[in-house]
C-alpha positions as CSV (number, residue, x, y, z in Angstrom):
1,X,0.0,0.0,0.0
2,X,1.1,3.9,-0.6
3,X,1.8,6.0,2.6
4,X,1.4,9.5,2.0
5,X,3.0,12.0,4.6
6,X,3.1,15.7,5.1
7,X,6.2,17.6,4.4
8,X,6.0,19.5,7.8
9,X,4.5,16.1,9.4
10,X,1.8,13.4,9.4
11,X,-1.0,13.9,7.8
12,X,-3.9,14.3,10.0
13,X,-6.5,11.5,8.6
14,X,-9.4,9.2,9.5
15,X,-7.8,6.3,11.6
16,X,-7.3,3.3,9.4
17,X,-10.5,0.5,10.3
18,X,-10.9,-3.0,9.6
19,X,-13.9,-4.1,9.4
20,X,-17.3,-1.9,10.0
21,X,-16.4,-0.7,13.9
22,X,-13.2,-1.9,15.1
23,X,-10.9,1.0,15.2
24,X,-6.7,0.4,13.9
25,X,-4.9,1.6,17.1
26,X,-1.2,3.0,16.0
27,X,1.3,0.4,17.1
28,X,4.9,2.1,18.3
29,X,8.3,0.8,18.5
30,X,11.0,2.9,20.7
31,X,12.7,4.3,17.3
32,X,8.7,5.5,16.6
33,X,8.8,7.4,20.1
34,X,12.1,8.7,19.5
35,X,11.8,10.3,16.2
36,X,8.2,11.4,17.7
37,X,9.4,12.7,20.5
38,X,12.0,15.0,18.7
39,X,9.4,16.4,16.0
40,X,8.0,17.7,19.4
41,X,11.0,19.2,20.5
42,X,10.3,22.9,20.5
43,X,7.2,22.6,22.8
44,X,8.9,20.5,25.1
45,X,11.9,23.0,24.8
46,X,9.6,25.8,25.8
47,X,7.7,23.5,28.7
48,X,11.1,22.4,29.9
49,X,12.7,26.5,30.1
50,X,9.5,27.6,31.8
51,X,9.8,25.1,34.5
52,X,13.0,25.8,35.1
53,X,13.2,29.1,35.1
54,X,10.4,29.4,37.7
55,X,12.3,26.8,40.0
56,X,15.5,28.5,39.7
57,X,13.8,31.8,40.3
58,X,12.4,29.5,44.0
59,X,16.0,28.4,44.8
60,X,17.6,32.1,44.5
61,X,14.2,32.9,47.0
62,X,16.2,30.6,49.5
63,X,18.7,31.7,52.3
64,X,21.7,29.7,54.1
65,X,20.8,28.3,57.1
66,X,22.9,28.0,60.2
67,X,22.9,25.7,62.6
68,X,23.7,26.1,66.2
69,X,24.5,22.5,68.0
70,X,24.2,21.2,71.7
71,X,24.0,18.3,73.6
72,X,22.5,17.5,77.1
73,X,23.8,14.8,79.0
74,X,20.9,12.7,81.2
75,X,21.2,10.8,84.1
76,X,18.6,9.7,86.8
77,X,17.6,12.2,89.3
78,X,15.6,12.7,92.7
79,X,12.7,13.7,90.4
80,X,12.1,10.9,89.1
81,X,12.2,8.9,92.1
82,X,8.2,8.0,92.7
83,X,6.9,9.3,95.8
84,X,3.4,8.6,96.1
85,X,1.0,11.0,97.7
86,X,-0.7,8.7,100.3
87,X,0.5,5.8,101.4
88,X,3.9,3.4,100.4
89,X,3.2,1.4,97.8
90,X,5.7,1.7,95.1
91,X,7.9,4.1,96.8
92,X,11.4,4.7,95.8
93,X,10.6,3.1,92.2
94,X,12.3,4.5,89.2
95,X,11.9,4.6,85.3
96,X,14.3,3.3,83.0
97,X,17.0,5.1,81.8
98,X,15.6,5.4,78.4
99,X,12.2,6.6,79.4
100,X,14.1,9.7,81.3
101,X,15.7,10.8,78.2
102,X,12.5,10.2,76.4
103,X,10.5,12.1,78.6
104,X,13.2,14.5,78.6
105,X,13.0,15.2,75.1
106,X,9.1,15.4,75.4
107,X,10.2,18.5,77.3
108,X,12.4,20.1,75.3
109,X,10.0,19.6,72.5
110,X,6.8,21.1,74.4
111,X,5.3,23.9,72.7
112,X,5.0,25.6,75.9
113,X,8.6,26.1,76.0
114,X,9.3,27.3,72.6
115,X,6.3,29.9,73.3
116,X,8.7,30.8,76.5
117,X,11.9,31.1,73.9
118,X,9.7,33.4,71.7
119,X,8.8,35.7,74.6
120,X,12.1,36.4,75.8
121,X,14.0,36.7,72.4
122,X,10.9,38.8,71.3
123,X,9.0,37.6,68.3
124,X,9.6,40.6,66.3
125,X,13.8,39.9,66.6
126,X,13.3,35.8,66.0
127,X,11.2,36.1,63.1
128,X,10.7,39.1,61.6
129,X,8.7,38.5,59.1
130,X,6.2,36.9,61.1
131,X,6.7,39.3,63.9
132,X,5.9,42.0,61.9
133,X,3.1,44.4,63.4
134,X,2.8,42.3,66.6
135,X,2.9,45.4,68.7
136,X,-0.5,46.9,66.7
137,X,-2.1,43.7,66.6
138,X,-5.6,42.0,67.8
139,X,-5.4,39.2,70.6
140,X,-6.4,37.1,67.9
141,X,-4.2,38.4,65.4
142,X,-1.5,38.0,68.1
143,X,-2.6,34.5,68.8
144,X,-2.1,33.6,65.5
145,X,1.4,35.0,64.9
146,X,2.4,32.8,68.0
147,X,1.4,30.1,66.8
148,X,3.1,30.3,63.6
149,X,6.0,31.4,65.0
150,X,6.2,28.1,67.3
151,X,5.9,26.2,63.9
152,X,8.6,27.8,62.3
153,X,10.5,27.4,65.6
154,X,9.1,23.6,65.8
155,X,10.2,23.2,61.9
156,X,14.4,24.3,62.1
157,X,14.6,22.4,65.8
158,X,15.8,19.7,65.7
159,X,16.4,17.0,68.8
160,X,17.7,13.6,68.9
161,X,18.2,10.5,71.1
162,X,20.1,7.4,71.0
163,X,18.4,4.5,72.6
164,X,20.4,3.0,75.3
165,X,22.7,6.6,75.6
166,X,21.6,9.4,78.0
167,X,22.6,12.1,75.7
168,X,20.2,14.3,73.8
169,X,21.4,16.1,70.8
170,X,19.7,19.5,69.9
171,X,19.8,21.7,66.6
172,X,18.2,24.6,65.6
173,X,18.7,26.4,62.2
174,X,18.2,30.3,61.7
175,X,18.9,32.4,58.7
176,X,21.1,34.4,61.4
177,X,24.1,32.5,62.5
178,X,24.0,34.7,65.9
179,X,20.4,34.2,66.2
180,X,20.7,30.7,65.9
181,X,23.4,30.5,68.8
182,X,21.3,32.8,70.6
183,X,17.5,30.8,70.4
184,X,19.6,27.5,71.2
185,X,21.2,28.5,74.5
186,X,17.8,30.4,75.6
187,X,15.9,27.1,74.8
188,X,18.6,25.5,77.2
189,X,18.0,28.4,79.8
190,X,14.6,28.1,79.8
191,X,14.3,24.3,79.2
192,X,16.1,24.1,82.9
193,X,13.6,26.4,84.7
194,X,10.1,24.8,82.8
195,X,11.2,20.8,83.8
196,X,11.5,22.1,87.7
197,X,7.9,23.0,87.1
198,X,6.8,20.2,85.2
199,X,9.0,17.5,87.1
200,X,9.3,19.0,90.6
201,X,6.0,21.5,91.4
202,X,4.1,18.6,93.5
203,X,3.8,20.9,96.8
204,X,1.3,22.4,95.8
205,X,-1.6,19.7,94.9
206,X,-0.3,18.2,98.1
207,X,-1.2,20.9,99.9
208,X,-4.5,21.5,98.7
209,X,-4.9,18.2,100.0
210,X,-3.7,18.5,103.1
211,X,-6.1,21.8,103.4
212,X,-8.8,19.5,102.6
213,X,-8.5,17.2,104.6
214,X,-7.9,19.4,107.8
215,X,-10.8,20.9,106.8
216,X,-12.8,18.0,106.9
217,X,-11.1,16.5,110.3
218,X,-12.3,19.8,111.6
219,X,-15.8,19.3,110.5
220,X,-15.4,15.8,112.1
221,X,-13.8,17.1,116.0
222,X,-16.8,19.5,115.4
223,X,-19.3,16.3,115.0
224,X,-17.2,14.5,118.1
225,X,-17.2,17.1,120.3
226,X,-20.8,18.1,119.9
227,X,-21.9,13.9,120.3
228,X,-19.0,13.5,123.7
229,X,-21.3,17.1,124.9
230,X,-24.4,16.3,123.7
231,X,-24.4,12.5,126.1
232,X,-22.4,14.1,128.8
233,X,-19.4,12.3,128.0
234,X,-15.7,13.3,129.0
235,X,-13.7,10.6,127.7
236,X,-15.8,7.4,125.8
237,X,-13.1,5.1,126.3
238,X,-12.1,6.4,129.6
239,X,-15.7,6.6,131.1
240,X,-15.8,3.0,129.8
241,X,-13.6,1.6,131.3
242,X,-14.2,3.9,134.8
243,X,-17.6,1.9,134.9
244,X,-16.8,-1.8,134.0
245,X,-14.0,-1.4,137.0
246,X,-17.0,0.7,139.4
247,X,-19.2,-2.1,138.7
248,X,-16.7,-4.8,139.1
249,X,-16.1,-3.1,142.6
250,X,-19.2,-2.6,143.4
251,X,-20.1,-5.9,142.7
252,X,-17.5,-7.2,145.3
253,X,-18.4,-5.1,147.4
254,X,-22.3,-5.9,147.3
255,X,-21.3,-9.7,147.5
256,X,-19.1,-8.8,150.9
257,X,-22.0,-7.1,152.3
258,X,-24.3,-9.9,151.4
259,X,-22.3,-12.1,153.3
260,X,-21.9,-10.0,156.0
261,X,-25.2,-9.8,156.4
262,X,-26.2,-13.5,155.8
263,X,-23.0,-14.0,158.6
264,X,-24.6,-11.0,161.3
265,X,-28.4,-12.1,161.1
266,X,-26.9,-15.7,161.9
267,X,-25.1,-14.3,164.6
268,X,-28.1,-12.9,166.1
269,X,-30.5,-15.5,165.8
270,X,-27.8,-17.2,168.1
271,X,-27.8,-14.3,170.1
272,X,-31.5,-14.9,170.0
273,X,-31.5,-18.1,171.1
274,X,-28.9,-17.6,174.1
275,X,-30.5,-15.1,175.4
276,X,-34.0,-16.8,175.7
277,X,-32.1,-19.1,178.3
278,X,-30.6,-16.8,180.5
279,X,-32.0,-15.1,183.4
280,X,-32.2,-11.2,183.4
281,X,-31.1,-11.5,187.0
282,X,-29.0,-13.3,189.3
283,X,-27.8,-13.4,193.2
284,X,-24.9,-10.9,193.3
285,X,-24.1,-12.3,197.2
286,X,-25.3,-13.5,200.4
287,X,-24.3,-13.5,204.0
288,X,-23.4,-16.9,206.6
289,X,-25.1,-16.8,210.1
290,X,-21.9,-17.2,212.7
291,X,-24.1,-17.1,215.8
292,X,-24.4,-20.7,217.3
293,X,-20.6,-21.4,216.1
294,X,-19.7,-18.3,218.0
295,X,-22.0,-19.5,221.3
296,X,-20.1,-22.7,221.3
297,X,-16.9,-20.9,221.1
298,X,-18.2,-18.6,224.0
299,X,-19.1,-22.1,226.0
300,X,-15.7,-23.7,225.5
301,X,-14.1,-20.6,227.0
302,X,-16.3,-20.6,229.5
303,X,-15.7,-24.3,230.6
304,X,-11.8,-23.7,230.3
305,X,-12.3,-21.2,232.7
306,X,-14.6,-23.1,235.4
307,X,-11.9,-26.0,235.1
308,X,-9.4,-23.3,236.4
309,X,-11.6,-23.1,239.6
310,X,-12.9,-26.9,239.5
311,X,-12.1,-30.1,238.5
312,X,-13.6,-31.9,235.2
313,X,-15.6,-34.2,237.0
314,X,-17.7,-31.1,238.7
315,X,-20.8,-30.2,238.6
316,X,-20.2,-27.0,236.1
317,X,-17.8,-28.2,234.3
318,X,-20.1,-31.2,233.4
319,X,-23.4,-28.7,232.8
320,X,-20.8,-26.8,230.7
321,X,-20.1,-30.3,228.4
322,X,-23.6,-31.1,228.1
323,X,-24.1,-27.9,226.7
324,X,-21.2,-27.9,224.0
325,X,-22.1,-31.5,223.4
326,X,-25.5,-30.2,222.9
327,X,-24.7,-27.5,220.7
328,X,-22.0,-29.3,218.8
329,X,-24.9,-31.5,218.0
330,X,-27.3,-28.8,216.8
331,X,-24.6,-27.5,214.6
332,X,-24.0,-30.5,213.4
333,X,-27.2,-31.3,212.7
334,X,-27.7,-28.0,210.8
335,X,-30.9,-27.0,213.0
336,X,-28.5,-23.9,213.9
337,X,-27.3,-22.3,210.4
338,X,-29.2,-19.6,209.2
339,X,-29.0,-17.9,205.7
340,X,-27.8,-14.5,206.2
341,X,-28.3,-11.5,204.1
342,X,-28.8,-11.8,200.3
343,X,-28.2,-9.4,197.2
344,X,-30.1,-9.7,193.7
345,X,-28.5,-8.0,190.2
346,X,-28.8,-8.3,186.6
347,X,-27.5,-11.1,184.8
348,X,-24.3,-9.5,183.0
349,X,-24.0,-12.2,180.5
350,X,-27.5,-11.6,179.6
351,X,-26.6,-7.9,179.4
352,X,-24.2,-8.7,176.9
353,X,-25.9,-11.2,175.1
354,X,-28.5,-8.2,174.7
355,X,-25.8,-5.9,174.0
356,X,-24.8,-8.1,171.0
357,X,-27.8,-8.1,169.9
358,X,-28.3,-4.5,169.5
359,X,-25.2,-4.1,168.1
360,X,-26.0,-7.1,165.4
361,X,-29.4,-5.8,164.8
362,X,-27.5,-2.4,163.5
363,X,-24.9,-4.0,161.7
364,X,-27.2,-5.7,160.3
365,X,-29.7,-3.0,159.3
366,X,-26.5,-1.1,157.9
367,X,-25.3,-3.7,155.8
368,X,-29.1,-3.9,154.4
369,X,-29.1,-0.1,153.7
370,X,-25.5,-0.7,152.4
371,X,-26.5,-3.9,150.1
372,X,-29.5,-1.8,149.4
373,X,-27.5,1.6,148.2
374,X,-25.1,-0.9,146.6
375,X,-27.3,-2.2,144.1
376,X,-29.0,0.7,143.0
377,X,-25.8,1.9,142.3
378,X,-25.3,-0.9,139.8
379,X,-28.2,-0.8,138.6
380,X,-27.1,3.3,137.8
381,X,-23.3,1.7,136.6
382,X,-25.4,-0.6,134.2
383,X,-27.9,1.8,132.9
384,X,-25.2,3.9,131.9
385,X,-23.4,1.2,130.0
386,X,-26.3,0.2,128.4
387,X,-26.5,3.7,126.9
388,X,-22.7,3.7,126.3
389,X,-23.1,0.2,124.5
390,X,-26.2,1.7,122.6
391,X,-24.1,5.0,121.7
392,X,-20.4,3.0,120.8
393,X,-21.3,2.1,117.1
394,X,-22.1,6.3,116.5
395,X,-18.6,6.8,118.4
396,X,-17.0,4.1,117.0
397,X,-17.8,5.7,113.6
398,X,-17.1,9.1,114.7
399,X,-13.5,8.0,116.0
400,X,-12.8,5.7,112.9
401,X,-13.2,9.1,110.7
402,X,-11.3,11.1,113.1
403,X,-8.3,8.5,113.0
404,X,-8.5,8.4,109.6
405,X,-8.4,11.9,108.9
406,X,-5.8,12.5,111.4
407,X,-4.1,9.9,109.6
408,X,-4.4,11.5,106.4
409,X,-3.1,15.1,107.8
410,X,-0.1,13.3,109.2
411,X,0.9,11.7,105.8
412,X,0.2,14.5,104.1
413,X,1.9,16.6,106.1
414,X,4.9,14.6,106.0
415,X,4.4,13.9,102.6
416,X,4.6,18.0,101.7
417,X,7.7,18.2,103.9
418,X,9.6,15.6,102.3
419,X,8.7,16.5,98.9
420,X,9.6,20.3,99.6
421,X,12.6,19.2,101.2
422,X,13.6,17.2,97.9
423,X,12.5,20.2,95.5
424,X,14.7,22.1,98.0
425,X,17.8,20.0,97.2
426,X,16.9,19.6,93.6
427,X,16.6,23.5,93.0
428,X,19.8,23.9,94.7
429,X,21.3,22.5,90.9
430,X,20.2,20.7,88.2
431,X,22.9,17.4,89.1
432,X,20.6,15.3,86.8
433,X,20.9,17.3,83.6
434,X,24.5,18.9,82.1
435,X,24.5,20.5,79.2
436,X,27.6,19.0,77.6
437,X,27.9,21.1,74.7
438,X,26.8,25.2,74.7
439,X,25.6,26.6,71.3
440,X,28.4,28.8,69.8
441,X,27.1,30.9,66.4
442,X,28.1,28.2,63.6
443,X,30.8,29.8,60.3
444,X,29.0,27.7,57.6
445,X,25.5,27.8,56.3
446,X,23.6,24.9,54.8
447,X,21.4,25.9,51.7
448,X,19.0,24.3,49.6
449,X,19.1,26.2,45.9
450,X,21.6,23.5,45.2
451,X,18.9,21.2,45.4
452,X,16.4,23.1,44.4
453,X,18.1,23.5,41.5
454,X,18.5,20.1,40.9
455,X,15.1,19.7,41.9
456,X,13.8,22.3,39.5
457,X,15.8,20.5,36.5
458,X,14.6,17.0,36.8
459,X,10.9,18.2,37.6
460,X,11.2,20.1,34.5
461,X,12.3,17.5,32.0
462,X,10.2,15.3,33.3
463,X,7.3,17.6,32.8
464,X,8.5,18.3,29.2
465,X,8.6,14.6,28.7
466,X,4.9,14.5,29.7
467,X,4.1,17.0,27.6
468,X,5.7,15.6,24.5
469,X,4.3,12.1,25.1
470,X,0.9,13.2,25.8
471,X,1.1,15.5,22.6
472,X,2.9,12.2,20.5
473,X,-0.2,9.8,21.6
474,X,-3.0,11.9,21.4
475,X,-2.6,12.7,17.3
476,X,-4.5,11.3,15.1
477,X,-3.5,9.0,12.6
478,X,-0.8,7.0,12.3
479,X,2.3,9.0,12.4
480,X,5.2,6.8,10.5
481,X,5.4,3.9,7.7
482,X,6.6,1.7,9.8
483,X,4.5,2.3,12.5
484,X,1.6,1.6,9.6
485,X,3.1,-1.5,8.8
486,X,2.8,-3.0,12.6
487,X,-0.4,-1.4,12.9
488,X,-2.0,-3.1,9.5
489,X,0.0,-5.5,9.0
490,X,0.8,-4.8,5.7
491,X,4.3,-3.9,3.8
492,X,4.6,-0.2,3.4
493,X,5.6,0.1,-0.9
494,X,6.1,3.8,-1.0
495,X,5.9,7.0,0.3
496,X,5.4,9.9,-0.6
497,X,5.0,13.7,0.9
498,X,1.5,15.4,0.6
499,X,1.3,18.9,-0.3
500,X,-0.4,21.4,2.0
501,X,-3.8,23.0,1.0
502,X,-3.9,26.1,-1.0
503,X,-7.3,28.0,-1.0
504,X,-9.3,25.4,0.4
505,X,-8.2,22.4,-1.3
506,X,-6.1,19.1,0.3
């Protein structure tokens, strides 16, 4: 078959069918692309310049960075000892070392400390671009500027750690070599002050807890108090004990007096008893009658007197013994005593079996009035320790809270002490944190138009590449004989150039 081709290019005609439908789709070799490709040379000449020109024009926009360098050496410090706030469970534990450098870095990175950089460089000197009508500008506006100056800030800071090495390596790139130096080492200033507050300020929530919980220990003397005055009570415990020992003595002493008692009224029905056989009185004395012992005394001196004058066988003298014989008989026979004079008096060991009596009869009404007296007495102990019984579970509960509370203060207390006492120490210096290298201003720059440059020129030919290929496959036809004869597979026989159109006509 013939191929006819323009002289400028191919000629732009009705795809090649076979068949009724079935469209002939172009079929290209690499040599077809090629020789496509550079008959579209000028617009992807043009695609390629524009490109680059408004790449390179980006890269000259671009300014050296410098950047100023530090490290920070970490170790394990008192603040990161746990100390819990009530209570020792867990106390004295400690991270790893690798999670104190991490949370380290957490701190250094915190936006709350680059805001902190900002406002003592002064926004207006670390970025003046951004910074520029700050002073004139609306809280919002101001907001706003802050946070894109913490970006930027965020964007040329750089800080890394090693896993398993305490040190932290920190970066930060400024167009300004000074300025760089200068941001770093007041990032480093002010990193050491914000970690005391982040890491060490723990007084203060204890103390707010402390102050609540003496307030509410005061609420609960209030409640004590108030119950102890309310039941006439001076000491609970105290008072409870007072009354099991008064009741325990009392007790004893009820018990003695019972058996005093029992033991007196038995002595006095014996006294009783005794006294019903003796006499009330009794013969004190009584006189002897002497008189017809005397007369035969009186005879017998008389006869020794008539037997000075006669002899014993006289008359007289013999009268004389018939007398004494007879008198010796009456006395003898008792015809001659008489009783005498008597005396009659009372009975003293009745009086004093009636004298016990009395006396038993009062001990014994005493010791009734004393049992008596004793046991309404415990019957007033055990009243009262009913009511304390019925009354312990509301001061048990009362106590418990007070203990508890009191408890609480205490740790607290302690708690704030210690912990100010260890903020105290760790304020004192910063042991757990040396900055190993300061920030000096850095003598070379980095810049990116090198890259951007290079950047520019591959994104451009690419782009022209695009373009050409995108221009080669979307003309019609099919462009070159031997792209006609994979297409149709048919042998191209000649070819031959068609003219262009002059006035209308092909």
């Amino acid at each position: 078959m013939a191929f006819n081709s323009f002289s400028q290019g191919p000629a732009a005609v009705t795809p090649f069918r076979r068949g009724e439908d079935a469209p002939v789709r172009a079929r290209y070799a690499p040599s077809d692309i090629v020789t496509l490709l550079w008959r579209e040379r000028m617009l992807m000449l043009v695609v390629f310049l524009a490109i680059l020109a408004l790449g390179v024009a980006a890269a000259m926009t671009l300014h050296p960075l410098f950047s100023a360098q530090s490290s920070v050496l970490v170790r394990l410090g008192q603040e990161y000892v746990y100390q819990p706030s009530a209570g020792d469970a867990a106390r004295g534990a400690v991270p790893e070392s690798d999670a104190v450098v991490q949370s380290e870095v957490e701190i250094l990175s915190s936006a709350q400390l680059k805001q902190q950089v900002i406002d003592k460089i002064g926004l207006s000197r670390l970025y003046p671009k951004i910074g520029s009508g700050y002073a004139t500008a609306t809280p919002d506006q101001r907001r706003l500027m802050m946070g894109r100056a913490i970006a930027a800030m965020d964007k040329g800071l750089k800080i890394v750690s090693t896993p398993g090495a305490p040190v932290v390596r920190i970066s930060f790139s400024h167009p300004d070599p000074q300025m760089a130096a200068l941001a770093l080492n007041t990032l480093l200033d002010q990193y050491l002050i914000y970690r005391r507050s982040v890491l060490l300020d723990q007084a203060a929530p204890l103390e707010d807890q402390r102050k609540s919980f003496e307030a509410r220990l005061a609420q609960a003397d209030e409640a004590y108090e108030n119950f102890l005055g309310s039941n006439n009570i001076g000491d609970f415990e105290a008072e409870k004990a007072s009354l099991a020992q008064l009741q325990s003595s009392l007790q004893q002493q009820k018990f003695t007096a019972d058996d005093q008692l029992k033991e007196k009224q038995g002595e006095l029905d014996g006294l009783t008893q005794q006294a019903g056989q003796l006499a009330p009185e009794i013969g004190l004395y009584h006189d002897v009658d002497h008189a017809a012992q005397d007369k035969l005394t009186d005879l017998k001196v008389q006869r020794e007197n008539l037997l000075g004058r006669y002899r014993s066988d006289a008359s007289p003298v013999r009268d004389m013994d018939a007398q004494i014989t007879a008198l010796e008989r009456a006395i003898a026979s008792g015809a001659m005593q008489g009783e005498g004079a008597k005396r009659v008096g009372v009975n003293p060991v009745y009086q004093t079996v009636q004298s016990d009596k009395i006396q038993a009869a009062a001990q014994i009404s005493a010791l009734q009035q004393s049992s008596e007296a004793l046991g309404a007495q415990i019957d007033q102990v055990t009243e009262r320790q009913l009511r304390l019984a019925q009354l312990e579970p509301q001061y048990q509960g009362l106590t418990r809270d007070r203990d508890v509370l009191q408890n609480n203060v205490r740790d607290f207390t302690v708690k704030e002490q210690e912990t100010e006492a260890a903020d105290a120490i760790a304020r004192q210096g910063d042991d757990s944190i040396s900055v190993v290298e300061r920030p000096v201003a850095p003598t070379q720059g980095k810049s990116l138009r090198r890259p951007v440059l290079v950047l520019a020129v591959l994104l451009a030919a690419f782009t022209a590449l695009c373009v050409g290929l995108l221009r080669v496959f979307l003309r019609p036809g099919i462009p070159t004989p031997a792209s006609a004869a994979r297409t149709l597979d048919l042998p191209v026989l000649v070819t031959a150039p068609m003219k262009s159109s002059v006035g209308g006509r092909g």
